[in-house]
N, C-alpha and C positions, 0 to 999 in steps of 0.2 A: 265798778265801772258799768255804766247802762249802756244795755244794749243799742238802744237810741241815739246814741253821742255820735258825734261825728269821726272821733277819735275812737271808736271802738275795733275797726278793725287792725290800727296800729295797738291796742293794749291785745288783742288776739294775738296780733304777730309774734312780737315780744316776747306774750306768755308761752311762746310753745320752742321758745331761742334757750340751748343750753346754756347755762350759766357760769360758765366756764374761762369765759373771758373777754375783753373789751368785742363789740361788736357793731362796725361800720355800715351805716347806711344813707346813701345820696342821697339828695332832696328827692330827684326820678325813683328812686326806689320807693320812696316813703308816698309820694303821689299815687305813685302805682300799689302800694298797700291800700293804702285810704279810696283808692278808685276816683279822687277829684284832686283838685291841684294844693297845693300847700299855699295860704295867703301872703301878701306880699313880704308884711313885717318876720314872718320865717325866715325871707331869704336877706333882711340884711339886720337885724336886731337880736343881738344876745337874749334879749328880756323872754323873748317869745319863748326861748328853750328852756328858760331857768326851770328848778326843779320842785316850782308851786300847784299849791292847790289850783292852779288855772283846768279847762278840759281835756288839754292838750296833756299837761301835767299829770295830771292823773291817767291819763293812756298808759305812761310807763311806769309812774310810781308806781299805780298798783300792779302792772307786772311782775313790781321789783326790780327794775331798773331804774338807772339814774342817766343824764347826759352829761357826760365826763368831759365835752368840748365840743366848740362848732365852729366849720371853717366856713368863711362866705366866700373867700376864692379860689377853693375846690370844691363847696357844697356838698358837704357832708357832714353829718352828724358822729359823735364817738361816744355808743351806750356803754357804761359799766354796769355788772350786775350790783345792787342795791347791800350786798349782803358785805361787799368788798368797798373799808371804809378806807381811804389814806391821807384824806387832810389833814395832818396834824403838825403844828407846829411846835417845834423843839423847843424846851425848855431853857436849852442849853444855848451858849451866846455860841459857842461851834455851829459849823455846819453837818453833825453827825450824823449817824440816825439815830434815831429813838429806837425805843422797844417796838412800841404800836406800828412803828414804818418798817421797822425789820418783818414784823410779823405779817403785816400788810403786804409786803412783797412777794413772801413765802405763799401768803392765803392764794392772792392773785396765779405766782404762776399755778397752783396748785402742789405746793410741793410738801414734805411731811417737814419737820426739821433736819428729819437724819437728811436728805435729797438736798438740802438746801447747806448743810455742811456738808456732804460729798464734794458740792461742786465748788464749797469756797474753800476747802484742805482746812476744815478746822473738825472737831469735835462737835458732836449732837449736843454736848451739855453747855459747849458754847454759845453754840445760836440759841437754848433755852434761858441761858442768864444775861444775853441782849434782848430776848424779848421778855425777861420780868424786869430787865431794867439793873439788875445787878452790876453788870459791868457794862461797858460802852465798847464798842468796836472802835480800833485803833484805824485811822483816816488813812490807812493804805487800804485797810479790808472793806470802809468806807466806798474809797473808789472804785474798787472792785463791786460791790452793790449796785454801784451807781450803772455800769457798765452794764450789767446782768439787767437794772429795771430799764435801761434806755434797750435793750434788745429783744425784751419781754413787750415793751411798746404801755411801762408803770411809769403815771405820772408822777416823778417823784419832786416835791417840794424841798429843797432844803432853804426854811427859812432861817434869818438869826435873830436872833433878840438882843437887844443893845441892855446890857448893864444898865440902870441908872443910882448912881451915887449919891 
């Protein structure tokens, strides 16, 4: 990122944000980073925030961050760290999770596995063989997940896949 860009003191900001976890910043805040105003298309246009090679773009990619969402009528932006991946869509026509979303979850709150079956009353070697994928977590321990990433504040997707015959 050149020092030049306009965008350079929000890739500053960023770079010096622990990576720890999702991190919220207003449009006023990020003006106020940047020392000028954010352009208009910021305050109502998805495109502006997407996660491309644009200037802006590159402010946070190369921090290693990503923008995990943006609300236009609360104006605020929601960074994740770059390093914490969880789009993935299940293979499966369930709504389960996957391995890489079990892990995903874990990565995010920051948890080891054992921490992460502490608090679901299962076994360490259990959340290891959901996250190779060996066995599938039963849609009670499912929703339990669910509960844990909606209070951890993980966007969790459960998409389905339709069969086709």
């Amino acid at each position: 990122m050149s020092p030049r860009s306009k965008y350079y003191p929000l890739f500053e900001y960023l770079q010096q944000q622990p990576d720890t976890g999702l991190l919220e910043l207003n449009f006023v805040e990020i003006e106020e980073i940047l020392g000028k105003p954010l352009p208009p298309s910021a305050r109502t246009s998805r495109a502006w925030w997407a996660n491309t090679q644009t200037a802006q773009g590159r402010s946070w990619q190369e921090a290693k961050w990503l923008v995990d969402n943006v609300d236009f009528d609360d104006q605020y932006v929601l960074f994740r760290p770059a390093r914490i991946t969880y789009r993935v869509t299940p293979v499966r026509r369930s709504q389960g999770w996957s391995g890489a979303q079990v892990k995903a979850l874990r990565e995010f709150a920051g948890w080891t596995q054992q921490e992460l079956a502490d608090r679901l009353s299962v076994r360490q070697q259990t959340v290891s063989d959901w996250e190779l994928d060996i066995h599938t977590c039963h849609r009670s321990m499912g929703k339990l997940m669910q509960m844990i990433a909606k209070e951890m504040g993980f966007s969790y997707e459960a998409n389905s896949t339709e069969d086709e015959d």
